[in-house]
N, C-alpha and C positions, 0 to 999 in steps of 0.2 A: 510521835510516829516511830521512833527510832527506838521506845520503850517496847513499843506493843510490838513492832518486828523481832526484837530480841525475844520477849516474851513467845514469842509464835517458834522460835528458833530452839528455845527451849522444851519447848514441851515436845514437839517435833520428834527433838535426840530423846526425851524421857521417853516418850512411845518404843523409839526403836530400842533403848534399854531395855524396855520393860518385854519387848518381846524375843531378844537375847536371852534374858533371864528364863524366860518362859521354857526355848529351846534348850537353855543348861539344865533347867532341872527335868526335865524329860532325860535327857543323855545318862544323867547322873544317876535319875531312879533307874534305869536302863543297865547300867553299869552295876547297882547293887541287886538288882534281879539275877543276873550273870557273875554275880560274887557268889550269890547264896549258890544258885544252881550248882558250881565250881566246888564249892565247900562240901556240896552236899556228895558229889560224883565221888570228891577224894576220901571223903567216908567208908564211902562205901567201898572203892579200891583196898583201903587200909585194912577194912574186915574181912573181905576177902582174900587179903592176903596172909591175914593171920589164919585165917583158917586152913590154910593150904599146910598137907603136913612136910612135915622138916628133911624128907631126903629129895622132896621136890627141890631141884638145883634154881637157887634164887636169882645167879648173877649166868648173865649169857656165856662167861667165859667158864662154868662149869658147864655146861648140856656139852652133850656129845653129838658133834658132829652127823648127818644122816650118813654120809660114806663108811661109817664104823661101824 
């Protein structure tokens, strides 16, 4: 008896592993959808910012102020 409760105890916990597991790899493929997506935005930011031409002021502390 004290085999088969054990036995019962383990499979138990392997179930709830196994649907942990189930729940991480969801998060994870989740998380690497939201990587590509991310990769893909700053691509495209990058290109567009090369394209932008050169006396466009890059950094906030050259634009001129609206009061001037």
């Amino acid at each position: 008896m004290d085999l088969e409760r054990r036995v019962e105890e383990l499979e138990t916990r392997y179930a709830f592993q196994e649907e942990n597991i189930r729940q991480l790899d969801e998060v994870i493929q989740e998380y690497g959808r939201m990587i590509d997506m991310l990769r893909s935005e700053n691509r495209e930011l990058r290109e567009q910012l090369a394209q932008r031409p050169e006396e466009t002021p890059n950094k906030i502390e050259d634009e001129v102020p609206p009061h001037y």
